[in-house]
Each structure stands twice: as structure tokens, then as C-alpha cells.
N, C-alpha and C positions, 0 to 999 in steps of 0.2 A: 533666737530661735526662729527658723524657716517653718511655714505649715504647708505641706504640699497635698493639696485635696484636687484632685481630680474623675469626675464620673467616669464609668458608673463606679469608681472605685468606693467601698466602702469605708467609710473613717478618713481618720486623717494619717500622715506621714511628719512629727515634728523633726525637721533636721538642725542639729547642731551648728551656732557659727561655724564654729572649726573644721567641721565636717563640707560644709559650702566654701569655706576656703581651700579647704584639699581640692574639692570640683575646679577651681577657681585656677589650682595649680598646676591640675592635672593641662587645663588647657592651653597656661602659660608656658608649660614645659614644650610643646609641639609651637609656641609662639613664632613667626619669623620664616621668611623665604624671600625669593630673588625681587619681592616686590616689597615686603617690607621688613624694618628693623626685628633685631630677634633681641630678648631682655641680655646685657651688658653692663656691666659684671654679672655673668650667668646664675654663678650661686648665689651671690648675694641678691639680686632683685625676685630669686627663684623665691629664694628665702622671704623676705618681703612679703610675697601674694600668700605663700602659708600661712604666715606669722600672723598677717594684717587683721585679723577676727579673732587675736587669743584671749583678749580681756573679755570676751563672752562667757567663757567658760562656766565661771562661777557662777553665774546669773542664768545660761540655761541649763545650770542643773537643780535649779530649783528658781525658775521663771514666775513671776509674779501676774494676778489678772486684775483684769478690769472689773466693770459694775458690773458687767454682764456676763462674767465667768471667762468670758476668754483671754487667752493669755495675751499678755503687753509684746509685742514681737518688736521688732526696731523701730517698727515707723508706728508704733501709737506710746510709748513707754513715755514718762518723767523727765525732761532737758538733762535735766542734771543727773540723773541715773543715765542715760545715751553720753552725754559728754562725758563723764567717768571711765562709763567701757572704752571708748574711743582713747583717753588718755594711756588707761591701761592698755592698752594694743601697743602702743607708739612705744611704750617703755619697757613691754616682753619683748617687742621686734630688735629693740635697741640692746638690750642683754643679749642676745644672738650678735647681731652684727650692729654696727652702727649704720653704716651704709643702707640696713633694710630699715631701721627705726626711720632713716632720712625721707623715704621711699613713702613708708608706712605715714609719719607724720604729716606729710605733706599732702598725700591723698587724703586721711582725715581732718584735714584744713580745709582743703576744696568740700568736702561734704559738708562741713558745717558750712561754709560761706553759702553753698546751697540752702540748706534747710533754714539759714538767716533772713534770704532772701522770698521764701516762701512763707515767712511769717505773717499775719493779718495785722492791720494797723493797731498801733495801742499795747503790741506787748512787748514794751519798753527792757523790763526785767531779764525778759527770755533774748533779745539782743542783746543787752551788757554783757550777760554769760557766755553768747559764743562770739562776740569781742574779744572779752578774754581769753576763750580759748582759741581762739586763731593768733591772738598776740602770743601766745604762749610755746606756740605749737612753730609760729614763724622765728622765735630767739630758740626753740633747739634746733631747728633748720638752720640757723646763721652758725649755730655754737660746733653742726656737725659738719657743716660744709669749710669751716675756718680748722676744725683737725683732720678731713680727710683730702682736702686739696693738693695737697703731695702724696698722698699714700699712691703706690706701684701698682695697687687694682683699684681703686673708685675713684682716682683722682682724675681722669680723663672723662667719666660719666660726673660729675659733679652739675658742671654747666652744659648750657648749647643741649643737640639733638639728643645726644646720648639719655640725659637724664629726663629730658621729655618725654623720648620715645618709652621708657622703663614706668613712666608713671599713665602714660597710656596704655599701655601693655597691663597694669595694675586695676586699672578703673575700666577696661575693656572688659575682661576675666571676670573681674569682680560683680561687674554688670550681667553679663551671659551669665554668669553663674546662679546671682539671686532670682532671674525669669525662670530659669530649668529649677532649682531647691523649692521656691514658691508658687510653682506652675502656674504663671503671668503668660497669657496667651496673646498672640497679637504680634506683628514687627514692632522693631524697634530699632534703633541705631547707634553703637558705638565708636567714637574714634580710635583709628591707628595713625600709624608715625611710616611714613615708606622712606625706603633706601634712601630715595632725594632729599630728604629731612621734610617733606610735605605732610602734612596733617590732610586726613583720609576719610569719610564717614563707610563705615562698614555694614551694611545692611544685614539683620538679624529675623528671621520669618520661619513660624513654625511650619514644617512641610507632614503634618501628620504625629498621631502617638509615639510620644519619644524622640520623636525627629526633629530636625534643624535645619535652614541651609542657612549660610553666609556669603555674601557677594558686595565687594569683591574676596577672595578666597583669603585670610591673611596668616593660615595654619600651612606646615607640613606637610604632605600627603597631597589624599584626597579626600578623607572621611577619618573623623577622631568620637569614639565611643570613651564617655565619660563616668563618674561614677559618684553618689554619696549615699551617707548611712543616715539613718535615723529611726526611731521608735513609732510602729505604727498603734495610735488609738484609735479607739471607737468613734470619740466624738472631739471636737478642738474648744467644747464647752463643760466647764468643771464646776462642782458647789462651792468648792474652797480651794486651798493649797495642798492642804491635808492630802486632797483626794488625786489632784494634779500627780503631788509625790506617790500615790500608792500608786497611779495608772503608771507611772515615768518606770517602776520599778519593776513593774511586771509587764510590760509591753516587748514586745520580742524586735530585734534588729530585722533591719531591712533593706537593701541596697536597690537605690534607684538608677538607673542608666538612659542615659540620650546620645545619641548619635550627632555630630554637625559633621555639614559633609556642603561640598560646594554644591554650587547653584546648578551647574549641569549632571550634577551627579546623580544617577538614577536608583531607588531603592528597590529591593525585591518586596513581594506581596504586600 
């Protein structure tokens, strides 16, 4: 669960993993032009950036809190509740296609080896677990890359740019996505994969309510309006669970939308 609070907005906006991965897809779907890589095999890495947030599911429909009433969202939850979801994604992705569980699994490899390395000294326990779960997650990487090496669509994106460029294009997306779902203010930078197989930092800066630019440009067009859903509450602090679920159930949808548009691009009023 994304909490998107923004003044003077009142309340908050809880958006759904899933829903933040649609956002994630919609962007990936316009991915790719004459400067850089576009995701190869199309449907399947498309497939991928959906898929990659589905073991949320069940956990933000009825999201757990902390001491303080607010809800556990990715970056404060339980290791071992986080690496569960994460597992669960890799193995919805993998029911769909193998090629996106490939995609899928290896992007949440790299996130935990991140959150590994952000640990504070001394917590021995919370290493061993994403130890294992990076061991785990690199033998179905080996297991999917040894049955789809000859296949007629993934077998060329396997190794080399191709498969780099697909999982830059994944952790690109997926990044812009959670700053716009958790309205995270500020630049920031993603990498892409260009034509020449060169690894690229992409500049990310809000230009205003709603708005985006990126430079250098690495979408389609010249401006991509994007979209997700989520449940607006009152407040993003609750008594219990109890009430969390009574608010979740009567909270009305609501579609949030942002613009990215290149650096030169000018916006009206």
C-alpha cells in the first residue's frame, strides 16, 4: 500500500500495489525511442512491470499497523512479511510467463541486496533471510534461464543488453511510479539502457502539481499522462484493523493522474 497525501489535499489517497504497478506499466508501455532500448520480448517484459507487485494483494486488502496506528506500507513492514510478498510476485509472474517471473525475480533480488546493504550493524538474523532469499531467487533465475535459452521469443533477451535493458526499463518504471503513487517530492534519478547498449542516468524533477519532466527524454512522444486508483480516507492513522477495514470499505475510488513530459516541453496555465 502507497499513501499519497499531498496539501492542501485533505486525507489521504491509499493506492494499491497493483494499482502502482498499472502506473508503472502504463509508462513502460510508451518505453523506447531512437535513443534508447524499448522492453524485448514486448509482451513478456510488459507483462513483468504488471505482474511485478501481485503478491501485494492480499496484504493490502486488509494492511496491517504499527504502534502508532498507521499502516505498515513497504518500507516499515516485518522482513519476513516483505520477503514473502516479494516471493509471492516472482511466482504470480512466473504462472503468467516464465520469462516475466525471470524479469520479476531478479528485480526483487536486486531490491533486497539493496535493503541488505542498508541494514545497521548487528542485525545478523535479518541478513541470513535475504541471503537466502537472494540464494533462492538467483537458483530460479539459473533454473529459468537454462529452459528458456532456446525458446524463439526470450531466448535472444536471456543474456547481454537485451535482458539488462528489460530490467532497467522494470526498476526505472517501477521507481517513477512509487515517487508519483507516494507523492515523494524532489528529483531523482533512474537508469536506462540506450541503443548503444550504454547505461544512461535519466533525470526525474517535479515541474509543478501533477507534473514531471525527464531528461534526457527516454519515452515516446513528447508528454505521457498517466493514471492510478486508490481509496481516499480521512486520515492515514487508525484505532485498530477493525476500523482500517470499515474505512477501506467505504471509502470511494479515485483516480490520480501526472503528466511526464520532456524537459523542453512547455505546460499551459
Amino acid at each position: 500500500m502507497l499513501i499519497f497525501a499531498q496539501p492542501p489535499r485533505r486525507g489521504v489517497v491509499l493506492v494499491p500495489q497493483v494499482s502502482h504497478a498499472w502506473l508503472a506499466w502504463q509508462i513502460a508501455e510508451h518505453w523506447g525511442n531512437r535513443q534508447f532500448l524499448r522492453p524485448a520480448p514486448r509482451a513478456e517484459t510488459l507483462a513483468a512491470i504488471l505482474l511485478h507487485d501481485t503478491g501485494w494483494t492480499a496484504y493490502d486488502g486488509d494492511p496491517a499497523l504499527d504502534d502508532d496506528g498507521r499502516i505498515l506500507a513497504f518500507d516499515s513492514m516485518p522482513l519476513d512479511v516483505h520477503l514473502g510478498i516479494w516471493e509471492t510476485s516472482v511466482t504470480q509472474s512466473a504462472q503468467v510467463v516464465r520469462y516475466a517471473g525471470l524479469v520479476v525475480a531478479a528485480h526483487h533480488r536486486l531490491l533486497a541486496a539493496r535493503k541488505g546493504a542498508a541494514l545497521p550493524p548487528g542485525e545478523s538474523g535479518s541478513r541470513r533471510r535475504i541471503s537466502g532469499f537472494i540464494g533462492a531467487m538467483e537458483q530460479l533465475e539459473a533454473e529459468w534461464i537454462d529452459a528458456l535459452r532456446g525458446d524463439p521469443r526470450a531466448g535472444r533477451f536471456i543474456d547481454g543488453i537485451g535482458r539488462r535493458a528489460n530490467q532497467a526499463i522494470l526498476s526505472a518504471c517501477d521507481r517513477i511510479s512509487v515517487h508519483l503513487c507516494a507523492a515523494i517530492q524532489g528529483p531523482f534519478t533512474v537508469q536506462a539502457v540506450t541503443a548503444s547498449g550504454i547505461g544512461m542516468p535519466i533525470r526525474v524533477e517535479p515541474a509543478g502539481r501533477w507534473r514531471w519532466r525527464l531528461n534526457p527524454w527516454p519515452l515516446e512522444g513528447r508528454r505521457l499522462t498517466v493514471h492510478c486508483e486508490g481509496r481516499a480516507v480521512d486520515t492515514p492513522v487508525f484505532p485498530d484493523r477493525a476500523a482500517l477495514r470499515a474505512a477501506l470499505a467505504e471509502a470511494p475510488r479515485v483516480r490520480l493522474s501526472f503528466t511526464l513530459a520532456r524537459s523542453s516541453e512547455r505546460f499551459d496555465g
